[in-house]
C-alpha positions as a printed NumPy array, in Angstrom:
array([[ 23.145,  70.097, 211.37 ],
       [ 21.031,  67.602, 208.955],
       [ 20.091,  64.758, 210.436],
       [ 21.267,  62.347, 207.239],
       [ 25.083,  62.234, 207.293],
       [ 26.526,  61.801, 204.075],
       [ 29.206,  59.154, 203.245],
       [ 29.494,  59.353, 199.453],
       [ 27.212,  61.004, 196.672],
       [ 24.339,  58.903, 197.43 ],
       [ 24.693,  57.016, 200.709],
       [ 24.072,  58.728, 204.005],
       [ 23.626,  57.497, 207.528],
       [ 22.197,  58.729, 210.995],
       [ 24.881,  57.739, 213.742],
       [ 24.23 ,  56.688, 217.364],
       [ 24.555,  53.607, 219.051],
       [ 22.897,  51.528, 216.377],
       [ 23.994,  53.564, 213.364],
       [ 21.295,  53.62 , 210.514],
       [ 22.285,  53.536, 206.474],
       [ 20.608,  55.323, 203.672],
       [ 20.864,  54.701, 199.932],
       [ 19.589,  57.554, 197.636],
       [ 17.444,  56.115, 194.781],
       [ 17.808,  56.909, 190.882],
       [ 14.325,  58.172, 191.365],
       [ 14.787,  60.497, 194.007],
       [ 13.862,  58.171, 197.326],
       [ 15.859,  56.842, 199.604],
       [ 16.239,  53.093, 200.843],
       [ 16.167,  52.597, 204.566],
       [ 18.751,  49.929, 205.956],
       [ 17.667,  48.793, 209.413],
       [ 15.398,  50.818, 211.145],
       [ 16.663,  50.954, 214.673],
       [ 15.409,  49.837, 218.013],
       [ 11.875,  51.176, 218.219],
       [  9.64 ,  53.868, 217.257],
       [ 11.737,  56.386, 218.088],
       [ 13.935,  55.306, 215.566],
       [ 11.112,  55.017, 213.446],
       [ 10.195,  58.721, 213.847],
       [ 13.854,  59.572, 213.464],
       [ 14.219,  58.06 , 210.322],
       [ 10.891,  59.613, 209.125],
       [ 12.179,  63.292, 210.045],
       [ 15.545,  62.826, 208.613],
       [ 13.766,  61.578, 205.101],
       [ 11.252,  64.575, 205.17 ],
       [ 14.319,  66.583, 205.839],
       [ 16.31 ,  65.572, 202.851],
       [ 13.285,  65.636, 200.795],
       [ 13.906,  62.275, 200.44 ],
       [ 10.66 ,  60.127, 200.027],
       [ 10.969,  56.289, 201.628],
       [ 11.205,  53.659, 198.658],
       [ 12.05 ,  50.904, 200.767],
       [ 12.913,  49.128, 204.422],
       [ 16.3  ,  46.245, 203.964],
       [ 16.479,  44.495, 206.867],
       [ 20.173,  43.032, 206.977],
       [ 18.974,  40.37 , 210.349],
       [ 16.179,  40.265, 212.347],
       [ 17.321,  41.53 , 215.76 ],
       [ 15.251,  43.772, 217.363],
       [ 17.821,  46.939, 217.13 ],
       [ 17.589,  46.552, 213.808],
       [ 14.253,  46.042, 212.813],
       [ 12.387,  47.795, 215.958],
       [ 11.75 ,  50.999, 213.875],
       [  9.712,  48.688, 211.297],
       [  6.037,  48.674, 212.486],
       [  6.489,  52.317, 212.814],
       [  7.265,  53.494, 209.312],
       [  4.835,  50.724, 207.877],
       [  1.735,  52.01 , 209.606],
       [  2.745,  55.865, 208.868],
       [  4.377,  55.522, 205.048],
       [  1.748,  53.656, 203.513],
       [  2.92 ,  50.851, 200.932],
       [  6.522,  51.058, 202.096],
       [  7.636,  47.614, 201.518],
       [  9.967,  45.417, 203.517],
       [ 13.177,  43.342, 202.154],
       [ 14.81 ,  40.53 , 204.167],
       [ 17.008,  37.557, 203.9  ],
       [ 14.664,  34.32 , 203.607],
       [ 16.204,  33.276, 207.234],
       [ 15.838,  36.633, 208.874],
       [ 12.485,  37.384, 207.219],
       [ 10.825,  34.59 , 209.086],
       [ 11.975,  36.354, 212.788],
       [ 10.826,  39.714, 211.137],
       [  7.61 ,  38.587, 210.712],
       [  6.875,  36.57 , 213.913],
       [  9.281,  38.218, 216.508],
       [  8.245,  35.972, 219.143],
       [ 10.632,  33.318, 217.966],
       [ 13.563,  35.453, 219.177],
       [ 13.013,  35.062, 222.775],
       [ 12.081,  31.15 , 221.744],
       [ 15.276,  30.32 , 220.753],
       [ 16.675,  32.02 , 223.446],
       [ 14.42 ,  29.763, 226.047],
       [ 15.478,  26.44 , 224.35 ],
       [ 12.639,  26.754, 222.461],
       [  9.821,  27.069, 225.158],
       [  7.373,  29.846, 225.474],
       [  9.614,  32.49 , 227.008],
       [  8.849,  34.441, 230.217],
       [  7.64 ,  37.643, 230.099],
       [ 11.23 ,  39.347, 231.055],
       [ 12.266,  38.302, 227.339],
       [  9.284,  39.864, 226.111],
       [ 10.103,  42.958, 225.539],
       [ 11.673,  45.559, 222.892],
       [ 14.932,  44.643, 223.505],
       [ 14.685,  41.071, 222.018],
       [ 11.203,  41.113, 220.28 ],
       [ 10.614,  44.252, 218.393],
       [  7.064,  44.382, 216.595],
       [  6.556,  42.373, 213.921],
       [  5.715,  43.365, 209.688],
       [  5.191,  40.924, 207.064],
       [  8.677,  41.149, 204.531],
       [  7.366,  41.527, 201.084],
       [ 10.265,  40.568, 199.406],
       [ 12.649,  38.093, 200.302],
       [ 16.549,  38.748, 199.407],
       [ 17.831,  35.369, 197.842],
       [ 20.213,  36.769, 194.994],
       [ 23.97 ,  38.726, 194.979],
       [ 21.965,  41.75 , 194.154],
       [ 18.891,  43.523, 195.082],
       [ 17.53 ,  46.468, 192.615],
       [ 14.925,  48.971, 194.282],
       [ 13.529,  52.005, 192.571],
       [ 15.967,  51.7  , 189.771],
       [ 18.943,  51.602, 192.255],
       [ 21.321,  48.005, 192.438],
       [ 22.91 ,  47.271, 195.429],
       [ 24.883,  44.503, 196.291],
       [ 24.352,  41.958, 198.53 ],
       [ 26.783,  40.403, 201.086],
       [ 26.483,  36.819, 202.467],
       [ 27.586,  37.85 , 205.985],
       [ 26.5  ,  34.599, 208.312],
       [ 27.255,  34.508, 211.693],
       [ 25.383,  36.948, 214.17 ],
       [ 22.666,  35.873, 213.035],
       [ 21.345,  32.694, 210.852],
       [ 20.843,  34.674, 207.516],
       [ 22.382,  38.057, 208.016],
       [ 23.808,  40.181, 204.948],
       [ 25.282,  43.406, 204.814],
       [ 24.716,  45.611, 201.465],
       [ 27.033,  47.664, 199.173],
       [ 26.64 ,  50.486, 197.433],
       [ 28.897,  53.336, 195.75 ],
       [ 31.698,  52.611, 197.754],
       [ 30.138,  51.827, 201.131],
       [ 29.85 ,  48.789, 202.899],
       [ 26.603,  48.918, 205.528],
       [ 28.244,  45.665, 207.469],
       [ 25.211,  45.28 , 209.747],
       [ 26.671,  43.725, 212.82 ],
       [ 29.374,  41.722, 210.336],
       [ 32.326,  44.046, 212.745],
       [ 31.688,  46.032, 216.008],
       [ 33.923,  48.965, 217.079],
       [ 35.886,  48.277, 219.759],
       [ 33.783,  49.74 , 222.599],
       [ 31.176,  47.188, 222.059],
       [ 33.619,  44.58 , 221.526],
       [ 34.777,  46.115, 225.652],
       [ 31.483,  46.547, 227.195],
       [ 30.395,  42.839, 225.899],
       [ 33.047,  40.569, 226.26 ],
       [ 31.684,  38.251, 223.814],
       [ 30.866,  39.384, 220.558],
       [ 27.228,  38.303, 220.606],
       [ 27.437,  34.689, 217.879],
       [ 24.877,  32.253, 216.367],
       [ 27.404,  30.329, 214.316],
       [ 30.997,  31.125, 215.271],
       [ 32.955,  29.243, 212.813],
       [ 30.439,  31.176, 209.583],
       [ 30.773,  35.067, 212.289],
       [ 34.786,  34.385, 211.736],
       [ 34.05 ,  33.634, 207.789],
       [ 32.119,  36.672, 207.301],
       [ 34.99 ,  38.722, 208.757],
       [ 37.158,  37.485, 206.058],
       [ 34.818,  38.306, 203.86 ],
       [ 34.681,  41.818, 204.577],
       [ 38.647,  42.064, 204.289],
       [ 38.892,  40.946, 200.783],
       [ 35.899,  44.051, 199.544],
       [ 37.496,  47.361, 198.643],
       [ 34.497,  49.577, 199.634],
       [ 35.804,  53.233, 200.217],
       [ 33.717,  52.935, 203.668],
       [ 32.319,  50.288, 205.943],
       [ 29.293,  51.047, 207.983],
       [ 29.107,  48.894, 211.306],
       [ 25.436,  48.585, 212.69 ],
       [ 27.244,  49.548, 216.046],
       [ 30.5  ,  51.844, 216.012],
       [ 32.629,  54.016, 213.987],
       [ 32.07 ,  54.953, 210.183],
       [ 35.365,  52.917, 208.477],
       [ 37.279,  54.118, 206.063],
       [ 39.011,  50.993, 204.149],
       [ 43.035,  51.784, 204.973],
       [ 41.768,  51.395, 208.902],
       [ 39.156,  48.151, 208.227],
       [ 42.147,  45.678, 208.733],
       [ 42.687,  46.651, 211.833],
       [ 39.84 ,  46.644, 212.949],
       [ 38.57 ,  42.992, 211.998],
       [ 41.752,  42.403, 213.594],
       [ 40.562,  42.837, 216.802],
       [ 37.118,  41.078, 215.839],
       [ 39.085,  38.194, 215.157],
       [ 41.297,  38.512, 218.36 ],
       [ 38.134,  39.03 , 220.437],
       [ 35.348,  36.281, 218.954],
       [ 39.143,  33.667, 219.459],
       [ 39.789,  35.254, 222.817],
       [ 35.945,  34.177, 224.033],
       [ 36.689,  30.928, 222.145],
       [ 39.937,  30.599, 224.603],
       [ 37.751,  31.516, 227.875],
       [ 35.214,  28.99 , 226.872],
       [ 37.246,  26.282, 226.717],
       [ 39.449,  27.136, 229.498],
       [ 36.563,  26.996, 231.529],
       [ 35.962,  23.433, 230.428],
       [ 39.037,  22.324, 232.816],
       [ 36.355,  21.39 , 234.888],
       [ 33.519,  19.595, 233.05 ],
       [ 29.497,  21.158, 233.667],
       [ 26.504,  21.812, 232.381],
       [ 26.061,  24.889, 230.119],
       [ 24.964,  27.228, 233.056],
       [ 28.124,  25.932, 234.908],
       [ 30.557,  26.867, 231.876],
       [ 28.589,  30.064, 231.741],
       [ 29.065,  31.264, 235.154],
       [ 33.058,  30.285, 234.706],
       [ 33.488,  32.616, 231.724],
       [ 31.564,  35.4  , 233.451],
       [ 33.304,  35.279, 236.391],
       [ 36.774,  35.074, 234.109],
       [ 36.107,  38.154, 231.751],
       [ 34.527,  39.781, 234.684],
       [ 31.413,  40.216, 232.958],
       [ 28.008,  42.574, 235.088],
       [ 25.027,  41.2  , 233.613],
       [ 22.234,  42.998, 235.619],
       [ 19.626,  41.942, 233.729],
       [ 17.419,  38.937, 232.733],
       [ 17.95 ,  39.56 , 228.714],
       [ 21.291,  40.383, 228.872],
       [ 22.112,  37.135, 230.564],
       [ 20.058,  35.199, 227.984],
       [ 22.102,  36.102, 225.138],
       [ 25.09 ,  35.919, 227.179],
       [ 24.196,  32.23 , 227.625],
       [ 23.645,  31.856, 223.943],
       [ 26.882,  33.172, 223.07 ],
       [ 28.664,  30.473, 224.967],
       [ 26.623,  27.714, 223.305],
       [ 27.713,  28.982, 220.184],
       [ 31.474,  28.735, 221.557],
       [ 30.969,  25.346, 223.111],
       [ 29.485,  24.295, 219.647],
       [ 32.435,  25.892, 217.645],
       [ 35.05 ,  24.223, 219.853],
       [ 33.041,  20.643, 219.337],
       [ 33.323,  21.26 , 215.461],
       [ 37.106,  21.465, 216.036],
       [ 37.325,  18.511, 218.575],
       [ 37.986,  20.934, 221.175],
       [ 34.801,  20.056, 223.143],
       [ 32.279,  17.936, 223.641],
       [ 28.891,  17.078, 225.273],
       [ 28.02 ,  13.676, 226.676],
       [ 24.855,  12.85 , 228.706],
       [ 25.458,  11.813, 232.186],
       [ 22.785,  11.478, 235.162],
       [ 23.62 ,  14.791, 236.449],
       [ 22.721,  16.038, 232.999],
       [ 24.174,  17.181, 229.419],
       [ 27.941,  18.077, 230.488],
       [ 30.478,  19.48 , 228.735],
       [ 33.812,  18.552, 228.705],
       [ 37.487,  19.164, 227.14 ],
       [ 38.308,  17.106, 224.329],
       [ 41.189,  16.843, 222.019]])
């Protein structure tokens, strides 16, 4: 079996358990959408391409993740003059991946169990930042999807009749496994969902689950929606008692009965339920008020 799957005429993807996109160019290349966790993926995506006859025009980074952009530093050093495309936000993160595991230690130099390819792949220079509603690359025009949320700049991309939705929607196994669909801005993540309803794309490509054809996408945002205001609920329920972020965070662990074995894992954990303490505080659920034992949330409202 190839390698490439094919979606429509001239979009293909490789699935697994960060799915990677392909857009076929007018002059016979192929633009790369995400490029996986590491080199691996790099490698992967090189084989497929050779495979397909399919020479690489271009990397898109839709956020700056490390599963998404890991595959980078690969496919730069072994397809020379490949260039990279990023949002202006992302591009920043793609470049310096250090900051990653910065933000996720309030800013301070992070310890070396942050360090690592899960949260700070290796980093390439962009060469073109993504600023407009479309992006044209080899002749080819895709358009470009404001899709805020998971991350500070992220974007998905469209092209004859498929969505790639980066992590705009998860399938519903990762929405299980994680409990809290991972957030940087939960009011803009709930925004981009709705964003994604009202496009009538044939298919939408998540950067983690199922291939989506559009009479099931409804559906499934659905149960984005239900799960990003079902961590909102847990968050605030656990503000019955006020405390310190760490406090709130070990309530909703404990109440979605969450195993977080490792160091990174419980970082971003964290993170997401900052991002749901700041939601509910835009909505005058919450707020945070400096007392001697600390910054403490509380209920408001």
């Amino acid at each position: 079996m190839a390698l490439l799957q094919p979606i429509t005429a001239r979009t293909f993807y490789i699935p697994g358990s960060n799915n990677l996109g392909f857009v076929a160019t007018a002059d016979g290349g192929a633009i790369a959408i995400d490029t996986g966790l590491d080199k691996d993926a790099g490698r992967l995506i090189r084989k497929a391409l050779d495979e397909a006859k399919l020479p690489l025009r271009a990397i898109v980074n839709t956020h700056h993740h490390a599963d998404h952009i890991g595959g980078n530093d690969f496919l730069v050093r072994n397809i020379p003059g490949v260039p990279v495309y990023a949002p202006p936000l992302e591009a920043a993160l793609i470049a310096h991946p250090l900051l990653e595991p910065i933000y996720l230690s309030m800013g301070a130099q992070p310890i070396p169990a942050l360090q690592n390819k899960w949260l700070m792949a290796k980093g390439v220079p962009v060469d073109h930042l993504i600023e407009g509603a479309q992006l044209t690359i080899a002749g080819t025009t895709l358009d470009v999807i404001a899709l805020p949320g998971h991350s500070l700049g992220q974007i998905g991309l469209a092209f004859d009749g498929v969505c790639f939705a980066a992590d705009g929607f998860f399938g519903p196994a990762i929405l299980q496994k994680h409990g809290i669909p991972y957030a940087q801005d939960v009011g803009a993540q709930l925004a981009s969902l709705g964003r994604l309803a009202a496009r009538n794309d044939l298919y939408f490509l998540p950067g983690h689950g199922d291939l989506t054809p559009r009479d099931q996408l409804e559906e499934l945002l659905a149960v984005n929606q239900s799960a990003i205001e079902h961590a909102s609920a847990t968050v605030r329920a656990a503000l019955a008692e006020p405390g310190d972020l760490l406090a709130v965070a070990r309530r909703v662990r404990a109440a979605l009965g969450l195993q977080l074995a490792a160091i990174p894992q419980y970082a971003i954990f964290v993170s997401a339920v900052s991002a749901h303490l700041g939601y509910l505080a835009q909505q005058g659920q919450a707020q945070l008020v400096l007392e001697e034992d600390g910054m403490i949330w509380q209920a408001a409202g």
